[in-house]
C-alpha positions as CSV (number, residue, x, y, z in Angstrom):
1,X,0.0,0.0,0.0
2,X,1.6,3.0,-0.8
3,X,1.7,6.3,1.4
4,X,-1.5,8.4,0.0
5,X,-3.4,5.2,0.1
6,X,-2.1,4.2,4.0
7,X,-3.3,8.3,4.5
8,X,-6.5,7.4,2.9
9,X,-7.5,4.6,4.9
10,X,-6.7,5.6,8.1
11,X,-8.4,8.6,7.7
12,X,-11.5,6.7,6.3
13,X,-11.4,3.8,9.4
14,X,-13.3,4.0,12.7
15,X,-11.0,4.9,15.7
16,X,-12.6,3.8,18.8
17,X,-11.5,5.3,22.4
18,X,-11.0,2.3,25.0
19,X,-9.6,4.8,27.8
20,X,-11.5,5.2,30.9
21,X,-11.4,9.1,31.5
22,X,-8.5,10.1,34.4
23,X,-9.6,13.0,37.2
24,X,-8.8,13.5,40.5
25,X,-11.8,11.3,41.3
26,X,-10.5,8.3,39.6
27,X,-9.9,6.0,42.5
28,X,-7.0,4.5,42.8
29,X,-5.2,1.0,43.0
30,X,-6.1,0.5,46.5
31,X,-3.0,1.7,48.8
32,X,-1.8,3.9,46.2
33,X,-1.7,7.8,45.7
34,X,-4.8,9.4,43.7
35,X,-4.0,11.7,41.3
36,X,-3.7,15.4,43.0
37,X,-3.4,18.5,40.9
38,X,-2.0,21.9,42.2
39,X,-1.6,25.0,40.3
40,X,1.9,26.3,41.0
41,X,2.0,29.2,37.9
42,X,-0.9,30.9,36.4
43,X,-1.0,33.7,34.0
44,X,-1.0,36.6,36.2
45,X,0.9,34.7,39.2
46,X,-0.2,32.3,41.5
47,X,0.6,30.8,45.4
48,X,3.8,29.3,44.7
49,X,5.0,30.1,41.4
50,X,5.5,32.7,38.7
51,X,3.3,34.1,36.2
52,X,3.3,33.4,32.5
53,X,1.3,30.4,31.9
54,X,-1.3,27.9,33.8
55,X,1.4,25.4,34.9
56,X,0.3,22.4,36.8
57,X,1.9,20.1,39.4
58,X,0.7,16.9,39.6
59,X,1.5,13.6,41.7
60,X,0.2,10.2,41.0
61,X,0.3,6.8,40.7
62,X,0.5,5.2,37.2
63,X,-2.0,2.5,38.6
64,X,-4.4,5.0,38.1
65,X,-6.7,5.4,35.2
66,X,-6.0,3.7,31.8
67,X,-2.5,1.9,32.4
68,X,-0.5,-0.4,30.6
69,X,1.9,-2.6,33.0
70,X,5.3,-3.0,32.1
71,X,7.6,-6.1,32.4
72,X,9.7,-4.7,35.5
73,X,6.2,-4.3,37.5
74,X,7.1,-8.1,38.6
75,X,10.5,-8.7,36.9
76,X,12.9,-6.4,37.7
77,X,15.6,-7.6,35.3
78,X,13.0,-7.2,32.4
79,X,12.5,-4.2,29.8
80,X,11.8,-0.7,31.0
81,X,8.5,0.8,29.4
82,X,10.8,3.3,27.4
83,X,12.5,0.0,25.9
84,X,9.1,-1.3,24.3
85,X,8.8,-0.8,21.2
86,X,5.5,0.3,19.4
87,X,5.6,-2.9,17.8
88,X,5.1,-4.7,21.3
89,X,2.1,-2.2,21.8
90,X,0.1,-2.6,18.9
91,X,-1.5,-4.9,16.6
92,X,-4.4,-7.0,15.6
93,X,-6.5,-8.5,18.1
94,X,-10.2,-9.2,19.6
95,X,-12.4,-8.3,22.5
96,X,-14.0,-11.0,23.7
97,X,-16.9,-9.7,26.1
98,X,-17.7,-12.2,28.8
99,X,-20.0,-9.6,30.9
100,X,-22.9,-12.4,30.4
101,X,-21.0,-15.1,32.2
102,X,-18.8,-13.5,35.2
103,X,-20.0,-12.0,38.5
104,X,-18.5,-10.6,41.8
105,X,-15.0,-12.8,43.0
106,X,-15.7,-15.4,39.4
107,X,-13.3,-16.5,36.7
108,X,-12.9,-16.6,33.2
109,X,-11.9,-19.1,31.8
110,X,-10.0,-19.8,28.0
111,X,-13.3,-21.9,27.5
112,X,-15.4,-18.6,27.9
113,X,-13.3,-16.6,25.6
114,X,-12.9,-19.4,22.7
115,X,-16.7,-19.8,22.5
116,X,-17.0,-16.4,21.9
117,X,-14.0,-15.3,19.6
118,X,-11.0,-16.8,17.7
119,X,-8.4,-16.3,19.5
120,X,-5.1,-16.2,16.9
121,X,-2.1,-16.9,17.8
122,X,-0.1,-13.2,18.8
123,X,-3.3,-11.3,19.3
124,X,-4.0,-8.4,21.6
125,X,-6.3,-10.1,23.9
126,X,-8.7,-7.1,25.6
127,X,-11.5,-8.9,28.0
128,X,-15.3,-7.0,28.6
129,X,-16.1,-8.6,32.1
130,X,-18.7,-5.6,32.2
131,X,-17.2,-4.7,35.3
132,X,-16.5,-0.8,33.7
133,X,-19.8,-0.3,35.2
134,X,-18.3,0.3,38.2
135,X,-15.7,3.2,36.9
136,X,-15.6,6.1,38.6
137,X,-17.3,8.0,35.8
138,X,-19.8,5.7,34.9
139,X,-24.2,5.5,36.8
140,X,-24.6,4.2,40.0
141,X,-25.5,0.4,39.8
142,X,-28.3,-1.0,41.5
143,X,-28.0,-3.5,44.3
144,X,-30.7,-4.7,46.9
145,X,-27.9,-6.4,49.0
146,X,-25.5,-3.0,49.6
147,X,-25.9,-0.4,51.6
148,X,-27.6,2.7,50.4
149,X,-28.8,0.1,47.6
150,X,-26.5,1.2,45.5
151,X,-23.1,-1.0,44.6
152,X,-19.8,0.6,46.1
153,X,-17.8,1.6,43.1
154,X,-14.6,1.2,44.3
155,X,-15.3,-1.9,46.0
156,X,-16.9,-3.4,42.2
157,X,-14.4,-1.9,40.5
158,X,-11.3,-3.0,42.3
159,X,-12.0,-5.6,45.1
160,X,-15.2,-7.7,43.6
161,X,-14.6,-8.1,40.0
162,X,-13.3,-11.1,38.2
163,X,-10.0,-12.4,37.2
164,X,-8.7,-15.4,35.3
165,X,-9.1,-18.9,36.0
166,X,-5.7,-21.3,37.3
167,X,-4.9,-22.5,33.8
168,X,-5.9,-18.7,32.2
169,X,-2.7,-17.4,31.9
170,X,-0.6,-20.7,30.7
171,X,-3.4,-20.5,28.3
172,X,-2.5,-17.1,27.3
173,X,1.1,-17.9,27.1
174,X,0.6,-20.8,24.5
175,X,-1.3,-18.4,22.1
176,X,1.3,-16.3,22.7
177,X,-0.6,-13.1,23.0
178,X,1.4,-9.8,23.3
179,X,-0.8,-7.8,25.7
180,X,-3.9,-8.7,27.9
181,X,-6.3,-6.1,28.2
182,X,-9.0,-6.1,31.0
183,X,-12.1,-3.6,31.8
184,X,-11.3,-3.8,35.5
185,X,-9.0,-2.6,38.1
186,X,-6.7,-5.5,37.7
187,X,-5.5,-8.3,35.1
188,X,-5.2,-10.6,37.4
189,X,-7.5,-11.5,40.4
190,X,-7.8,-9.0,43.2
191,X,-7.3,-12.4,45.5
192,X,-3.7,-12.6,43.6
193,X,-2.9,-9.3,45.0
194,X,-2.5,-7.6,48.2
195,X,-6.5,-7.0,48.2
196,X,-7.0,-10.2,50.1
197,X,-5.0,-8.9,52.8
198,X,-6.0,-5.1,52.6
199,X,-10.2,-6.3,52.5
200,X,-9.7,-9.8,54.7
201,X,-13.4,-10.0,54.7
202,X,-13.8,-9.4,51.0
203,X,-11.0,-13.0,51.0
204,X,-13.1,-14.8,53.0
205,X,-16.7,-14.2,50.4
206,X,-14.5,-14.8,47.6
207,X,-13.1,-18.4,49.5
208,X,-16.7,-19.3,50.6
209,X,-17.8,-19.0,46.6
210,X,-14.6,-21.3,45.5
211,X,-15.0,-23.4,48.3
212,X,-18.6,-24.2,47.4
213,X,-17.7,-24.4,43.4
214,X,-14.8,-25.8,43.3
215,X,-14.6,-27.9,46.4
216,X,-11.0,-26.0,47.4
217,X,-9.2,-23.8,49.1
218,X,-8.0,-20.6,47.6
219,X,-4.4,-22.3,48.1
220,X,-5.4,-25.2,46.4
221,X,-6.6,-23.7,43.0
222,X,-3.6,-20.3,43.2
223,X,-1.0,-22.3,45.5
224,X,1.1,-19.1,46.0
225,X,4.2,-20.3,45.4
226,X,3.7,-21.3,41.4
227,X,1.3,-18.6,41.3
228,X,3.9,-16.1,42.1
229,X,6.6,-17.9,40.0
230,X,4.4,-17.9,36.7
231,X,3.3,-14.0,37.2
232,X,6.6,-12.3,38.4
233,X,9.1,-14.5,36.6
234,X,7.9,-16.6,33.8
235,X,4.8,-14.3,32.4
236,X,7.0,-11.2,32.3
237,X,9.6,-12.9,30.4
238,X,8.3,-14.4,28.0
239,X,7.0,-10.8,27.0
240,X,2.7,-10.8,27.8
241,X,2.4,-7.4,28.7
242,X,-1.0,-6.5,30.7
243,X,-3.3,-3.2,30.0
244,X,-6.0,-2.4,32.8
245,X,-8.8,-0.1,33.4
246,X,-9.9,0.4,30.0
247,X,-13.5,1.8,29.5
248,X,-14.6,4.3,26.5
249,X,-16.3,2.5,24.0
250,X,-15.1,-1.1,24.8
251,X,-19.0,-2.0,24.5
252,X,-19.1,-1.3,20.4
253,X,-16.7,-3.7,19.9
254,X,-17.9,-6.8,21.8
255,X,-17.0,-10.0,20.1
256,X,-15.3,-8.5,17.6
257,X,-11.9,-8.3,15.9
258,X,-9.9,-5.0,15.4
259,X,-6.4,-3.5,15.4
260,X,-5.0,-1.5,18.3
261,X,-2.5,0.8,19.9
262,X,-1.6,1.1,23.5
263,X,0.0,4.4,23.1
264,X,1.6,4.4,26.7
265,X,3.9,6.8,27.8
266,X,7.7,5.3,28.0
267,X,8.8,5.6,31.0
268,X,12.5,4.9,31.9
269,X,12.2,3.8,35.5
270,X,8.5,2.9,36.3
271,X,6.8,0.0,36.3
272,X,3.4,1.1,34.9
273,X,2.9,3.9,32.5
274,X,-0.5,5.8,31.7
275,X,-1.5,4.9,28.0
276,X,-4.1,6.1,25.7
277,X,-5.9,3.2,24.0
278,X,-7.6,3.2,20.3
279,X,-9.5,0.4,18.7
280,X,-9.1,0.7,14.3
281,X,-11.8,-0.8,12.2
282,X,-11.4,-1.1,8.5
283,X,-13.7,1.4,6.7
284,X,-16.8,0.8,5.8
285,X,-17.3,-1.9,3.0
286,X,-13.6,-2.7,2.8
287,X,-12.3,-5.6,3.7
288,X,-11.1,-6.2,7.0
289,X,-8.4,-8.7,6.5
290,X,-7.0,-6.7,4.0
291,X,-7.2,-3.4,6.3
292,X,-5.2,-5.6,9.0
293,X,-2.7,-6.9,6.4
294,X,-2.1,-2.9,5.4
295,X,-1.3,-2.0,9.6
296,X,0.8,-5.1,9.7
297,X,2.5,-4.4,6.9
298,X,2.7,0.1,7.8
299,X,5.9,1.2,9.8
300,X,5.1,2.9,12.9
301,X,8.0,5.8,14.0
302,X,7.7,6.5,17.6
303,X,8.2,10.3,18.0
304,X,8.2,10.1,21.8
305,X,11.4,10.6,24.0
306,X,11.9,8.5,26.7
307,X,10.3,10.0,30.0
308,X,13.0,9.8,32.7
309,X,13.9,11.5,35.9
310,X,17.4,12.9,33.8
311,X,14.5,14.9,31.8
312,X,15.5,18.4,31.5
313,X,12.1,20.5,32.7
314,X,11.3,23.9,30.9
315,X,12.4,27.2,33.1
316,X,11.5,27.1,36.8
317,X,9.1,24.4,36.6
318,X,9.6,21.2,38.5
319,X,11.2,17.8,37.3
320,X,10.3,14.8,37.6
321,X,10.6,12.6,40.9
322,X,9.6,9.1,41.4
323,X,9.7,7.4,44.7
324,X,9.1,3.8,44.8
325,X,6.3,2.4,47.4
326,X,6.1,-0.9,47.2
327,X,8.4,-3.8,46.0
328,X,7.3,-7.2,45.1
329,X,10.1,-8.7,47.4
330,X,8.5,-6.7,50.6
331,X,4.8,-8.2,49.8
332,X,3.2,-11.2,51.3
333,X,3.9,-14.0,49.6
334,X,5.3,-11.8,46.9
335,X,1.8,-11.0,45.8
336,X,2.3,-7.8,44.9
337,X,3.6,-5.2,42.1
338,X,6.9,-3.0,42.0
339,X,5.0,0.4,42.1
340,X,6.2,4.2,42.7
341,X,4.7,7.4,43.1
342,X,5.9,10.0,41.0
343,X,5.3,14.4,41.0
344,X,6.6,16.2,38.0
345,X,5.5,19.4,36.1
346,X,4.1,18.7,32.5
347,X,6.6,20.8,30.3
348,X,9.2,18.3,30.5
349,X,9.5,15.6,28.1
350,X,7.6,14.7,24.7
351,X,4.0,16.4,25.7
352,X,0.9,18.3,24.2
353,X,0.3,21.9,25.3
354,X,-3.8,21.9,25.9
355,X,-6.2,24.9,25.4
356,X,-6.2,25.6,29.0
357,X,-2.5,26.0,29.6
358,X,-3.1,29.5,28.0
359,X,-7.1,30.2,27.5
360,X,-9.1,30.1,30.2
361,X,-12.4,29.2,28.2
362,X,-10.5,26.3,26.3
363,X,-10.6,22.3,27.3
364,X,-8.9,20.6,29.3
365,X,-6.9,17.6,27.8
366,X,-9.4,15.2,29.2
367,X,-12.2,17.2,27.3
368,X,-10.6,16.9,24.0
369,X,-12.0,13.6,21.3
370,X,-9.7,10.9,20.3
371,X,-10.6,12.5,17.0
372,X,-9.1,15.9,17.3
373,X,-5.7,13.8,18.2
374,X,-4.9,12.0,15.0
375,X,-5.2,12.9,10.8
376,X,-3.2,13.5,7.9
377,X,-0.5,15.1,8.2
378,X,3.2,16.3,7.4
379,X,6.3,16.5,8.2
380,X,8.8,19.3,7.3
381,X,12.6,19.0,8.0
382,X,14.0,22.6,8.1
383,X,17.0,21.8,9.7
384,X,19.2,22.8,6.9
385,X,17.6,26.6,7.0
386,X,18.0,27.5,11.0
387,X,20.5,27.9,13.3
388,X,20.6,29.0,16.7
389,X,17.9,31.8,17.9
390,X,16.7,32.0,14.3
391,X,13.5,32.8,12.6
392,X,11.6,30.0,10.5
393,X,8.4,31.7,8.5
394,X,5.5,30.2,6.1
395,X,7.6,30.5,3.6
396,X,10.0,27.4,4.5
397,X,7.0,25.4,5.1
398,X,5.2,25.8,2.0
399,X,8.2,25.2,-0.3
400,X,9.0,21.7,1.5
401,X,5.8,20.2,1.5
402,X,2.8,19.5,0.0
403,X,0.6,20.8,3.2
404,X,-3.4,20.4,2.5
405,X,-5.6,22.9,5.0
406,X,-6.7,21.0,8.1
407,X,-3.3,19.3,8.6
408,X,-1.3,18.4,11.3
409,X,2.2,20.4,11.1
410,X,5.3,18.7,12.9
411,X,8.3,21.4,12.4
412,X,11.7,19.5,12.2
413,X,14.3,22.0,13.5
414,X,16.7,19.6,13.5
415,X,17.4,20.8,17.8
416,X,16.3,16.9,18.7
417,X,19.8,16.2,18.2
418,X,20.7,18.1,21.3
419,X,18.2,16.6,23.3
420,X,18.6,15.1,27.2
421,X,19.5,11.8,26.0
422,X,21.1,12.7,22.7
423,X,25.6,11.4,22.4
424,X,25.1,15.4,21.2
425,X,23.2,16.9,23.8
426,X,23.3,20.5,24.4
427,X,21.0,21.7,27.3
428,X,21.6,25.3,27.0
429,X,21.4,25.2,23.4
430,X,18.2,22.8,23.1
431,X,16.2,25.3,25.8
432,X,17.2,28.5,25.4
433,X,18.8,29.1,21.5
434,X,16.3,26.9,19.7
435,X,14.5,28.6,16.4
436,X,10.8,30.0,16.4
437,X,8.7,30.9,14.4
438,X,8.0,34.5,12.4
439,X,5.2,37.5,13.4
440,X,3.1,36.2,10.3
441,X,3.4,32.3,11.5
442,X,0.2,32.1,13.9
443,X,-2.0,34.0,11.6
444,X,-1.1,31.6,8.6
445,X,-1.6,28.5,11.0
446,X,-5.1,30.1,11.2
447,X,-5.3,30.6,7.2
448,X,-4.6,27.0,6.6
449,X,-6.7,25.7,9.4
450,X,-3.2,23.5,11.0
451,X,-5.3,20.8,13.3
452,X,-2.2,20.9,15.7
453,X,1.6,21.8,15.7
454,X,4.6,19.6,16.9
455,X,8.1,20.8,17.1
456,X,11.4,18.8,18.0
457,X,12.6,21.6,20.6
458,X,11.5,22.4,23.9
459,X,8.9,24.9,23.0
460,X,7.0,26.0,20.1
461,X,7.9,29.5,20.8
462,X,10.6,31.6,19.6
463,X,12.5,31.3,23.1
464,X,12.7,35.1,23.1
465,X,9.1,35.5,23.2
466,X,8.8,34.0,26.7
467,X,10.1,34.2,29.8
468,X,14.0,33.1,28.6
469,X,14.6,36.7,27.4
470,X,14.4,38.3,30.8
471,X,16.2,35.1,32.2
472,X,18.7,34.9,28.9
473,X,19.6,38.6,28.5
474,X,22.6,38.0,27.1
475,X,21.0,35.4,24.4
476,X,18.7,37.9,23.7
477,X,21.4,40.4,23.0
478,X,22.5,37.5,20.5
479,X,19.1,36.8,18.9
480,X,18.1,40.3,18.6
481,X,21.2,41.4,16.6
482,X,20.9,38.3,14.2
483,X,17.1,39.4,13.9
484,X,18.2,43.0,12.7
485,X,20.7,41.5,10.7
486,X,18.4,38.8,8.6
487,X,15.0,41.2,8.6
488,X,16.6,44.5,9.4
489,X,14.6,45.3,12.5
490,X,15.1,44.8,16.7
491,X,13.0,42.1,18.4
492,X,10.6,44.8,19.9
493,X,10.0,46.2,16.4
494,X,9.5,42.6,14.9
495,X,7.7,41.5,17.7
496,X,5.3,43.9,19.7
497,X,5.3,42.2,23.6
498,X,1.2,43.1,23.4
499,X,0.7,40.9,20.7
500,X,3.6,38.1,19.7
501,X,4.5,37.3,23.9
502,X,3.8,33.4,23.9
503,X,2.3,34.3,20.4
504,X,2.1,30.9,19.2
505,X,0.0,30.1,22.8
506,X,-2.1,32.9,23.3
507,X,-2.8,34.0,19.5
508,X,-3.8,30.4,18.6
509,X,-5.3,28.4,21.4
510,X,-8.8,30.2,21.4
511,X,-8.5,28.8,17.2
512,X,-8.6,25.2,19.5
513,X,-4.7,24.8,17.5
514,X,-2.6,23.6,20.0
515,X,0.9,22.2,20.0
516,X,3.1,19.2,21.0
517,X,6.6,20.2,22.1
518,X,10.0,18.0,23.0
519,X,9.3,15.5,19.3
520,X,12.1,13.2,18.9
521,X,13.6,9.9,18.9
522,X,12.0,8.6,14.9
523,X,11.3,12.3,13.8
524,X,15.0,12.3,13.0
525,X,15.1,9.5,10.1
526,X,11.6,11.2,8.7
527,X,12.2,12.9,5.5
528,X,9.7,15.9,4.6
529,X,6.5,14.3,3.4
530,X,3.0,14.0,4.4
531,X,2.4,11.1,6.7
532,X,-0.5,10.2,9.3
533,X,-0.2,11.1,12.6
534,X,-1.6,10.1,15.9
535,X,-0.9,11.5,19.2
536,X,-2.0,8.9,22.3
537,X,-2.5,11.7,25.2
538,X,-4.0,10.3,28.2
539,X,-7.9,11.5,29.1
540,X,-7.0,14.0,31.7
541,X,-10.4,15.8,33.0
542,X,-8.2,18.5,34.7
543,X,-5.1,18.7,33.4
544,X,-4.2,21.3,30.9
545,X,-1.6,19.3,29.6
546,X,-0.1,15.6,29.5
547,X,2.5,13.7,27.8
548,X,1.7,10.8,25.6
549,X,2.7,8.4,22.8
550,X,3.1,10.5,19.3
551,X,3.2,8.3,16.1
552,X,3.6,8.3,12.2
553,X,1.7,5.9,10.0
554,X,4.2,5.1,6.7
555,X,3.7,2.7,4.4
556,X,6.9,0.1,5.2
């Protein structure tokens, strides 16, 4: 398939949303930190912080929300989420929706799911126990038995629901599936975790049930020993990652085959990583093997830098810290999950700039459609034209590229290069004498109706147009005498403060264009062209930003 076909169909296909919104209400893993928000910078100042921006400071637990769960979750000698590849994280697969057949403390079973799908052999496996009902954003469900007659959510969601059956996940290893999805707090049982010692009465329902079933013990179907061995040793090698809490539209795809991404964020040294989670169905009245065959066959470039504690943050905002809570080797019976809490500011790292960083009226991340996220698009390498603190202008872009109105832009400045984790890095240069763009650039964004902007530097912004001039004077001597030199005017003549400060923020965010900043890793082997792009950005309901997982769709 060749490129403006691949553009075609993706376009024309059905992207479905499997990701259970994320807000400070979103309960989490029991034991672990919810996520908290604090304003530390807004526009005019704030209790704290500085002025210039909405900046947010967030802590949370990556067992939160939408998650995928990395190897080292339960294998500390295993792959880091920054060291999966997309590959690992996407693919064919099938939901199998066993809602009608599971209740509170049950099992399903490889029977269950193999009467209802085909199960191939490498699939993305995601499971509809139904128990979604019980999300933190979903009604209250009914329930004669509970008190207030109402089922507790958190309780449904995390302590009560199903989990797979003793031979489930052998099962799943001899189909060799590459990730198990569930709708649920938890992939595995909550009796295989350290629920059955947090809710000791919850255990003992859960025993009476097996008891009367089964005719054992708890021990006797899970003894702990092999149960720990197989989940913490022998699952994570041979490679089955597991994805939980998913939600969205899981229903519209029950019992049925499609193609996914887990776009999760890669994080270098935690266990767990927030992911944004889409569902592709061919388009309507083509054929669906062949639309597989096409994503199979399409090379995915991962535009996402790894997300570490080394990451360099922008100005005076606040790095990332991670500090580690639990460890499998301190839980009983080894039950348990290597799991940390982490704090960081969101302008660090590969992330999208929302509407609300800057507008007050705008969405928050959370508030945005998958939709709005992914499109045609291009790429344009102006490395070759810019050097450092230089002006890039409409001009540059439209001789490079073939750019259609309504496209996503991703600038190539080349300044990846001197990224964090770059054998050239250059964190002076990367921050603070990175191009920006020209007084005519926002207005033409508006012109051609750009969906959204990416650029492989820290910030779409002409550094001197924020607050790095009155931190930077001496750069901004620098800049402003290569300005008069190249257009033949000073920086305040070229760029009024009352209408080009944080132009590319203020001046286009009310247009609902915003932009994705820190691009790297793949975006340096991408040649100008037009490609299709997809940004994964977790379903934050307050944030006004969030990293995520940004792709390009190529024919391979």
């Amino acid at each position: 398939m060749d490129r403006d076909t691949l553009i075609s169909t993706l376009s024309e296909s059905r992207w479905l949303d499997l990701t259970q919104p994320l807000s400070i209400f979103t309960p989490p893993f029991p034991g672990e930190m919810p996520l908290q928000v604090h304003f530390f910078k807004r526009l005019t100042g704030s209790f704290g912080g500085g002025q210039g921006a909405n900046g947010q400071l967030i802590e949370w637990s990556n067992n939160t929300g939408t998650h995928v769960v990395g190897p080292r979750a339960f294998h500390s000698g295993s792959r880091s989420l920054a060291q999966l590849p997309l590959t690992d994280l996407c693919g064919p697969g099938v939901v199998a929706d066993v809602s009608d057949e599971v209740s509170d403390y049950g099992f399903y079973t490889p029977e269950m799911i193999e009467e209802r799908v085909e199960v191939r052999e490498g699939d993305i496996l995601v499971i509809n126990t139904g128990y979604h009902k019980h999300a933190w954003d979903q009604p209250d469900v009914p329930s004669s038995t509970m008190q207030a007659g109402i089922e507790n959510k958190e309780f449904g969601y995390y302590v009560r629901h199903p989990g797979p059956s003793p031979d489930f996940f052998p099962w799943a290893l001899e189909k060799k599936i590459k990730l198990l999805a569930v709708d649920c707090g938890c992939a595995e049982h909550p009796m295989n975790t350290n629920i059955r010692f947090l809710h000791a009465r919850e255990f003992d329902k859960a025993q009476s049930l097996v008891q009367a079933k089964y005719g054992k013990s708890w021990e006797e179907l899970f003894p702990s020993q092999e149960y720990q061995h197989l989940t913490h040793i022998t699952m994570p090698k041979a490679g089955l990652l597991l994805a939980e809490a998913l939600g969205g539209e899981i229903d519209e795809l029950s019992n049925q085959r499609a193609w996914f991404l887990f776009g999760a964020i890669p994080f270098m040294e935690v266990d767990s990583a927030w992911s944004r989670v889409a569902a592709l169905k061919a388009p309507e009245g083509a054929d669906e093997a062949a639309f597989f065959e096409a994503l199979d066959s399409a090379e995915l470039m991962d535009l996402t830098l790894p997300f570490s504690v080394q990451t360099p943050q922008w100005a005076n905002y606040e790095p990332l810290s991670v500090r580690y809570t639990k460890r499998v080797g301190g839980l009983d019976l080894g039950l348990g999950r290597n799991n940390a809490h982490c704090k960081a500011s969101f302008h660090l790292a590969t992330h999208m700039d929302g509407e609300k960083h800057f507008w007050a009226a705008g969405r928050t991340i959370g508030e945005v459609p998958l939709d709005y996220w992914h499109g045609p698009g291009v790429v344009v390498d102006i490395s070759g034209d810019v050097s450092d603190s230089s002006v890039y202008t409409p001009q540059m872009i439209e001789e490079k590229v073939d750019l259609h109105d309504g496209d996503i832009l991703l600038i190539k400045t080349g300044w990846g290069a001197f990224g964090w984790n770059s054998p050239d890095s250059d964190e002076f240069r990367y921050m603070i004498k990175h191009p920006g763009p020209s007084p005519d650039f926002s207005d033409w964004c508006i012109e051609r109706k750009i969906k959204w902007l990416g650029i492989d530097c820290v910030a779409m912004e002409h550094p001197m147009n924020t607050i790095q001039r009155i931190m930077h004077p001496k750069t901004f001597e620098e800049a402003n005498q290569k300005l008069i030199d190249q257009f033949g005017k000073d920086w305040d003549e070229m760029f009024p403060l009352d209408k080009y400060y944080q132009d590319m923020h203020l001046n286009l965010f009310p247009e609902g264009i915003v932009h994705a900043e820190n691009l790297g890793n793949q975006l340096a082997e991408a040649d100008s062209g037009r490609y299709y792009v997809a940004a994964f950005v977790q379903r934050g309901m307050e944030l006004a930003s969030c990293w995520g997982r940004f792709v390009l769709f190529r024919e391979g």
